[in-house]
Structures are given as C-alpha cells and as structure tokens.
N, C-alpha and C positions, 0 to 999 in steps of 0.2 A: 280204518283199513282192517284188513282181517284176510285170513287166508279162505282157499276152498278147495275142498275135499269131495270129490266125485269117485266114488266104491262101486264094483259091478254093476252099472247102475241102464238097463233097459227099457225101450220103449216099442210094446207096439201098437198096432192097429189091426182091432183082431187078430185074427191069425196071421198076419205078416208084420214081422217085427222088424224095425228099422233103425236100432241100436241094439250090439249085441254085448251089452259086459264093458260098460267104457271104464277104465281107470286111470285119473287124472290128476293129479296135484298142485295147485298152483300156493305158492309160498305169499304170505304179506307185502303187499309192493309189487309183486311180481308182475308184468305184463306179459300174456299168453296168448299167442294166436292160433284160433282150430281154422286149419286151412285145409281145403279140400276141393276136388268136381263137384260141380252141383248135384243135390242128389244122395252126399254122403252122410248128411245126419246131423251137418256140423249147426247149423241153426237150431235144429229140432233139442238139439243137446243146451244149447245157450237158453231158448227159452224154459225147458225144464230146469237151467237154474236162478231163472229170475220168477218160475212158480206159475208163466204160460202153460205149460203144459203137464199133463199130469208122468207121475215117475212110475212106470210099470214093475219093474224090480229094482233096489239097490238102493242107492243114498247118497241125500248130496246135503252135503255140511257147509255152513257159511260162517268161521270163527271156530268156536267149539260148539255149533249151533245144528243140529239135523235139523232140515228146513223142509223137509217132503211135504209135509200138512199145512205149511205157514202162508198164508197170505200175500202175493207179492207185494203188496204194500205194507207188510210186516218184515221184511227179509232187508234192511237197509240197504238195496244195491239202487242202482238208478241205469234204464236203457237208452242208450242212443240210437234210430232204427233208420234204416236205408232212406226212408220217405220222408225224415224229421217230423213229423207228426206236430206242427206245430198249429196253433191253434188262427186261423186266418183273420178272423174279425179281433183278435188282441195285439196289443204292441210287443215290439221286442220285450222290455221289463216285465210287462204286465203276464207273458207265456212263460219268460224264465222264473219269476216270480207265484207260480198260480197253483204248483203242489204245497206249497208254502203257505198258500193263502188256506186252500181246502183245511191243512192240516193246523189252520186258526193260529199258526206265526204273528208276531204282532206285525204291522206293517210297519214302523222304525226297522225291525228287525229282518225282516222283507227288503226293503229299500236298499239296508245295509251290503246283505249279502248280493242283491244281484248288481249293483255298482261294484263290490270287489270282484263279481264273476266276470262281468264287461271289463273292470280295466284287463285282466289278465287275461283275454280274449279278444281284447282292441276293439270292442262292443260301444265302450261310451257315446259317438255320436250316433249310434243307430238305437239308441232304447227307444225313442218315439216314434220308429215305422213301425210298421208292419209287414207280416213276412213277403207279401205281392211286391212291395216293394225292395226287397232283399234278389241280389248274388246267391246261386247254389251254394257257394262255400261261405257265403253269409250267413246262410240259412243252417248251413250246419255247424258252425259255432254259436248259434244262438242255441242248437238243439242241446250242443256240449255244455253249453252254459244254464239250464234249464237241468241239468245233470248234477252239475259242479254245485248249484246253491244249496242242494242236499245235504252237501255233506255225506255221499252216502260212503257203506263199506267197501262197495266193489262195483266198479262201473263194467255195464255190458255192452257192448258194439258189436248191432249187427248190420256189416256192410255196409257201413255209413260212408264212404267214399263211391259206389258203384254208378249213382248216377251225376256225375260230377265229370269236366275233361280232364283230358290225359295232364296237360297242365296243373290241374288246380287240385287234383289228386296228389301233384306230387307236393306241391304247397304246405295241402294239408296232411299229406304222412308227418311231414317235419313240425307241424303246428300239435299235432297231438302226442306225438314225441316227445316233443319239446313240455306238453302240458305234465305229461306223464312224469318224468324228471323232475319236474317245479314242485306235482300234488304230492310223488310218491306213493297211488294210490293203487290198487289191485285192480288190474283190469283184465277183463275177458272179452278178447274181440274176436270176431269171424269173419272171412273173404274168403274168396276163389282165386287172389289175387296172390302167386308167390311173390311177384316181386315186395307188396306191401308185407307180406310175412317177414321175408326175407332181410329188409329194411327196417324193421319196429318192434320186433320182439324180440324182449327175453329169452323167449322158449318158444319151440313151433310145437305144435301136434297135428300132424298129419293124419286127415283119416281119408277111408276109403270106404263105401259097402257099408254104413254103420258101426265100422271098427276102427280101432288106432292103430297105424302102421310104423310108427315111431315119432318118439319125443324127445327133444333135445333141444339145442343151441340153434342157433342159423348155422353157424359153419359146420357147427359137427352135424349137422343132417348133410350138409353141401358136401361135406369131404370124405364121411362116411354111411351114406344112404343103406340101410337096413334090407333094400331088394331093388328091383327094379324099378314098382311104383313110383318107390320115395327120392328113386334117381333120374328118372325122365320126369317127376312133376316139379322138382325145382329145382331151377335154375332157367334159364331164358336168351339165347337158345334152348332146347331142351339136351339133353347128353344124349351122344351117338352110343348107338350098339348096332355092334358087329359079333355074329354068329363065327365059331370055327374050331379047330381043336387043336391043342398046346402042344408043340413037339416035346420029347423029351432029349435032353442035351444042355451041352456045356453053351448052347448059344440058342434057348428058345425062341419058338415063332408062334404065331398063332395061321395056322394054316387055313386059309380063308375059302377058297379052291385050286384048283390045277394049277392052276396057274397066279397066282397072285398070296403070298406070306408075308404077315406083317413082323419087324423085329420087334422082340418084347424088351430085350437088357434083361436083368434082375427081378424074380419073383417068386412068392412063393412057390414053395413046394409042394403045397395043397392044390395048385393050379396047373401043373403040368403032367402032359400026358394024357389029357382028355378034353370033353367038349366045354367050352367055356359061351357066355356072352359079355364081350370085351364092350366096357364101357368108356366111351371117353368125351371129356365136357370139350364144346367147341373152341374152348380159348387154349385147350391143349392139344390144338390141331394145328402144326404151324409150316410154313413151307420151307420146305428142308433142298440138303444138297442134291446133284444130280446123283439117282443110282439110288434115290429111299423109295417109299412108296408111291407106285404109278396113281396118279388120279386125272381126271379131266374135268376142266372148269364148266358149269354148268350155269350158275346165275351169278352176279355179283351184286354187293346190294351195301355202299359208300353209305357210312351215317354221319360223316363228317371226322369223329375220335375214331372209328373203328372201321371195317372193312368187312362184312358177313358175305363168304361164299357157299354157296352148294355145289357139291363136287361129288362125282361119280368116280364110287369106287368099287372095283367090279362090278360087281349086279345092285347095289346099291348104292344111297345117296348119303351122304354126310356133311353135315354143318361144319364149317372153321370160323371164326370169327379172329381177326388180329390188327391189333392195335397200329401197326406201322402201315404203312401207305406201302401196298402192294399194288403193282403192274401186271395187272390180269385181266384177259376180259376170257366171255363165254367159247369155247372151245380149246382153249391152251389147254394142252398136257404139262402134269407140274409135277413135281416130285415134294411127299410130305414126310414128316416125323411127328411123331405124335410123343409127348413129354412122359417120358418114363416113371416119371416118381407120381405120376399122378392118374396110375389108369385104375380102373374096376372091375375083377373080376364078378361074374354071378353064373347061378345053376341055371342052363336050360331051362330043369324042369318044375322046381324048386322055385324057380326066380329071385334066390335069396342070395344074399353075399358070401362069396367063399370064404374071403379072409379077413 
C-alpha cells in the first residue's frame, strides 16, 4: 500500500489543454473517487497515474516515489478497466494468474496466490472457464482478481461497473467495498456515476473542465457543496434552485416574483437583502399546512419507499421526493415548506456558496 501525491500536475494535447493544475492527495488505505461529466479529465488523470499517458506539467508520486519517467509496469499499481480486458482464449486462473507468469513467479506461487484471490472473490468454482463463458459481474471479479494477485501498491478503477445492470452494479459497489475494508488497499477509482461516488468512498473529487471543484467526504460535499456545480451534480434527484432576492427583516423571504415569497426562518446575515440562488435538495421539499407555499402537482412518480413529485412552482419546476405515502395526483394544488436548517444559499454570478 502507499499513498499518492498528485502536485500541479497538467495534460495537454497540443495547444489545448485538458487538465489544468490538478492537486490531489490520496493517504494509504484511502479509497478516492474522481467523479465527474464525461468529458472532464477524470480518466485522462487516472491513466497518467498508472503511466498511460504522458505528464505534461507537474508530478505524480506513488509512496515517496516521483513516477513521471517510470514504467507502468515499474509503478506497483494494478488497473481494473470498464472492458475487463480479459484474455478470451485463457481460463479464469490462467488470466488471473498470467502477469505472474510474465514476471517468471514460480507457478507453486502462481497457483498460490490466485486460489487465495478466488476464495476471497467466490471465484473457486469458476478458475476452469473461460470468460464467454462468465456473468458481467463474473467477469469483473475475475478482472479484480487478476489485480489482487499482484499484490500491488494502489489499485486503479476505471469505470469498472458502467457496463454491468442497474442490479448488478449495486451488487458489486458493496462487493468491492467490501473488498476494499478486507485488502486496506489505496484505491483510485473513476465514474460518472454519483450515486457510486457517493456510496464507496472515502473522499470524492469532483472535477469539471479538467479542474477540481472540491474534495471532501460524501456528506460534507452533500451538505456543504463549494458552488452550484458541486450542488446539482450530487445527489439524485438533483437539488432544486430557485432564483430571487432576500428581503430584509425580522421575518425574511426570498421574493421569487409578484406574486409568489418563499419563508426562509433564520439565516445568515451575509444572505439578506439581495439576489440569492436558493438551493434546496428534493427530500427537503415536503408538503406542508395550508397557507405555505403555493405549488401545483405536475407528475408523480411512486417507487414503492418513496413518492417523487414534479411540482410547479411559479414559472418553474421543482423536485420533492418524500418518504410517507402521499395522496396526490397531477393537477392538485398543495401547499409546501421547504426544511429550514437545510437550505443553500449561492451567488448568481459567482455561483459559489455564500455561507
């Protein structure tokens, strides 16, 4: 295991550069996920630290190790990659076993390791297929187990759940989880997927544009989102915003238009008396007494635990999601409240967080 240390570190392509300055720290043990829109660098960054791609400025350390010049087969890490890349004419053992073999491992010690990699993967009766004959999520713990006999410092994941179903994806979030807690190993993974962020790491890094927009926890990005971006891109529904400007008074609103004020309760000081974008997550949308906020029901969408509405509120639409079994269908007028301790202010122009 071993930490990594990514310092200013950019890429471009010619004249167009498509990381600008990333600075990243992942601790020993730590499991890190760069989540982002397609598009934003977070793959291109992951193979620059497995030594795919070349480092245009900056540095990436693996241990107390600068690794810019080294070899990817010199960097101790091991990749897991969306396609498992696994070799079709060899057996399960034989693929998980076959950097082992290159690297002239005796085959006792070969054998060894990929039976401990299978028990702890549930692999055992599958070492003598072949992958045609293999399950998606068979085939990706075989790819994990062709990782695991390395032994390496830091395992990479790119997107190794994307083409897998919605089922078997959630399966295996909890199976590599689960693996992650058992090895204790440093893992660098990538998706598009917040829920999977949101569910299995350590630390998220959020990027956008080839940049980091913030790094942190799950919750503390969920609870405190650094701007806009990092506030509509996780969580699922995405968080409502509402445009309007904060009265000033012993009883603020956020004045939406002429006709329509939402109450705010307690807030800062920094927030009233000007233009705000009020942010609020769907599960803190909930249907209130008569006399709160006018809204009209627009879709309703029953998942069984929860109840997802779209609801029009003046000129615009907004998500509620709530747990109890509501009695609503499309066109009720309802009255809301939105949970005070839990809203988000940010700048129009800024789009960054006020408080």
């Amino acid at each position: 295991m071993a930490k990594v240390r990514i310092q200013t570190v950019r890429k471009s392509y010619g004249a167009m550069q498509v990381l600008h300055g990333i600075d990243i720290d992942v601790a020993d043990g730590e499991f890190v996920i760069l989540v982002g829109p397609s598009g934003c660098g977070k793959s291109t960054l992951l193979r620059m630290v497995a030594g795919l791609e070349d480092i245009s400025a900056g540095t990436v350390s693996i241990g107390d190790r600068v690794v810019n010049h080294v070899e990817p087969k010199d960097r101790n890490i091991a990749m897991v990659f969306q396609n498992y890349a696994l070799y079709p004419q060899m057996t399960v053992a034989q693929n998980m076993g076959f950097a082992l073999e290159l690297a002239g491992v005796p085959k006792a010690e070969i054998k060894q390791k990929v039976e401990a990699a299978a028990g702890i993967l549930g692999l055992e009766p599958l070492l003598g297929r072949k992958p045609g004959q293999l399950s998606g999520g068979q085939r990706q713990r075989v790819a994990m187990g062709r990782a695991i006999v390395r032994n390496p410092q830091v395992f990479l994941f790119d997107e190794p759940l994307s083409n897998l179903d919605a089922k078997l994806r959630v399966k295996m979030r909890a199976e590599i989880k689960a693996l992650h807690q058992r090895l204790k190993t440093t893992i660098i993974y990538v998706t598009h997927d917040q829920v999977e962020a949101m569910t299995m790491a350590d630390k998220i890094v959020v990027m956008q544009a080839g940049r980091v927009e913030q790094i942190g926890t799950p919750l503390e990005l969920y609870d405190h989102p650094k701007n806009i971006f990092v506030a509509g891109f996780l969580g699922s529904p995405a968080m409502n915003f509402i445009e309007g400007t904060v009265s000033h008074g012993p009883t603020p609103q956020l004045r939406v238009s002429e006709t329509l004020s939402i109450p705010l309760g307690e807030i800062p000081t920094s927030v009233r008396n000007r233009d705000v974008i009020l942010g609020v997550r769907p599960e803190d949308v909930l249907p209130g007494e008569p006399g709160g906020i006018p809204a009209t029901v627009l879709v309703v969408e029953p998942t069984g635990s929860e109840t997802h509405a779209a609801l029009q509120l003046g000129r615009q639409t907004i998500t509620g999601v709530w747990r109890e079994r509501v009695s609503v269908k499309p066109g009720y007028h309802i009255s809301l409240k939105f949970r005070q301790t839990n809203l988000h202010f940010f700048d129009p122009v800024t789009k960054e967080r006020l408080q």
